[in-house]
N, C-alpha and C positions, 0 to 999 in steps of 0.2 A: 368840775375841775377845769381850769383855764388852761389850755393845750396850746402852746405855740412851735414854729417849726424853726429852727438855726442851721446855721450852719458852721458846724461843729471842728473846730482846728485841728483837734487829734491833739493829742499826750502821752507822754510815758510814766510810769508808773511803779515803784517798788512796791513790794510787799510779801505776804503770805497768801500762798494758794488753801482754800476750807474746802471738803465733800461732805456736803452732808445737808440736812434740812436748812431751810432760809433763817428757821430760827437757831442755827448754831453760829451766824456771822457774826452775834457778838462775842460772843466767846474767840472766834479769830481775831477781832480785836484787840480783847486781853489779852492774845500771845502776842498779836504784834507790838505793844505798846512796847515792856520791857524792852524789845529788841531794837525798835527806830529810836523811840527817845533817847537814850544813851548815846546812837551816832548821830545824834540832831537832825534826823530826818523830819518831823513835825516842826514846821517851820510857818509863820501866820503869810508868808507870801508862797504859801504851796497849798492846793487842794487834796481832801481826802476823801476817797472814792472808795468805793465795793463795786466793785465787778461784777456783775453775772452771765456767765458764760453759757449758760445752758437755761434753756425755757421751763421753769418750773412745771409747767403742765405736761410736760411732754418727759419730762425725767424723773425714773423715779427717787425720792427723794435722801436716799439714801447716795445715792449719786451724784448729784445735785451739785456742780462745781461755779466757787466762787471768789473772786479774791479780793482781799481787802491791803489799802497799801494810800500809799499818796504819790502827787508829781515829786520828781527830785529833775536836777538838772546832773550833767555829765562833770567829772570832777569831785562828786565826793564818795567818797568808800564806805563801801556797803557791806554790810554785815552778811557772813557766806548764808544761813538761812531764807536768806530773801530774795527773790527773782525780779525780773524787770518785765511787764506786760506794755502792750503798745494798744493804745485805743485809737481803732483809726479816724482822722478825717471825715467827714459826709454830712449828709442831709441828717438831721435827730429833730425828733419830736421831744418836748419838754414839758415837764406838770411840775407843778411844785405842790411837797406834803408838809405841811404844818402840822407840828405834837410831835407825840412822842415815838420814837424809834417800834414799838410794838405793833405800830397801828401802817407801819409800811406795807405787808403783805395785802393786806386791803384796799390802800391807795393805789399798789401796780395794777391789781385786776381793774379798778375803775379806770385808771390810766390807759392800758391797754385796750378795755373795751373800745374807749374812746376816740383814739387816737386817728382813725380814718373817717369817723363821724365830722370829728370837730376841724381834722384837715382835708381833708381827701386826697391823706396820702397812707397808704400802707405799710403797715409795719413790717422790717425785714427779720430773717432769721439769725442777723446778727447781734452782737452781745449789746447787754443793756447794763446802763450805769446809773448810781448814785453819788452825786455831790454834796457832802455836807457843808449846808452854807455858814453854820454859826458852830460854837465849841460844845457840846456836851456835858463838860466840864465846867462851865459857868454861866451857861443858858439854861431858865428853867424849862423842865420836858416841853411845857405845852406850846413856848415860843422856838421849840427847833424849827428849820426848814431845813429840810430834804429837797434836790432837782434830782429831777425824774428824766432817765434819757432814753429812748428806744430809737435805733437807725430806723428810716423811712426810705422807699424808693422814693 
């Protein structure tokens, strides 16, 4: 996996908090859709992120907190269900996964192993994100691309 390092702006975020296995974040999904689409939060000049707040290896999975949402900017009104998360600023190590959304949980542990091999910088204990960079909705599975974030000192 090709690993590079940014430096990452930070963003805010609405959406739905998920607990539970990695594999329930699409189903967070289908809840969010009904709820942003109708306030026009899915907008093609706003990214869509899942969050994960907690290190899968270290939580059990039942626990396992995640959010799913996109950037929105200040000014538009947000449906009471949805919370605003802040991704901060910093140093991020980035992969990109190409296919399909199943094959994610495979790709972070390669990601992860990797990430101070291929930088020599360390991955921190803070939260890691996903970028989706194409629709779902009209991108076949195998050409989605996923960016992969994990903070680094």
């Amino acid at each position: 996996m090709d690993i590079r390092i940014i430096d990452f702006p930070g963003t805010r975020m609405v959406g739905l908090e998920n607990r539970g296995p990695f594999s329930t974040i699409g189903e967070a999904w289908h809840r969010l859709m009904p709820i942003a689409g109708p306030a026009g939060l899915f907008r093609p000049d706003k990214r869509t992120i899942t969050l994960c707040c907690d290190h899968a290896e270290g939580t059990p999975e039942a626990e396992f907190l995640s959010y799913v949402g996109m950037e929105f900017e200040d000014g538009i009104a947000l449906p009471s269900e949805l919370t605003i998360r802040e991704i901060p600023a910093g140093p991020y190590a980035v992969g990109i996964h190409r296919g399909p959304y199943a094959g994610l949980p495979q790709s972070w542990q390669t990601f992860e192993a990797a990430v101070e091999v291929a930088t020599g910088r360390k991955a921190t204990r803070g939260d890691c994100f996903e970028i989706y960079v194409n629709d779902p909705g009209s991108t076949p599975e195998d050409e989605l691309i996923t960016e992969l974030y994990v903070p680094v000192e």
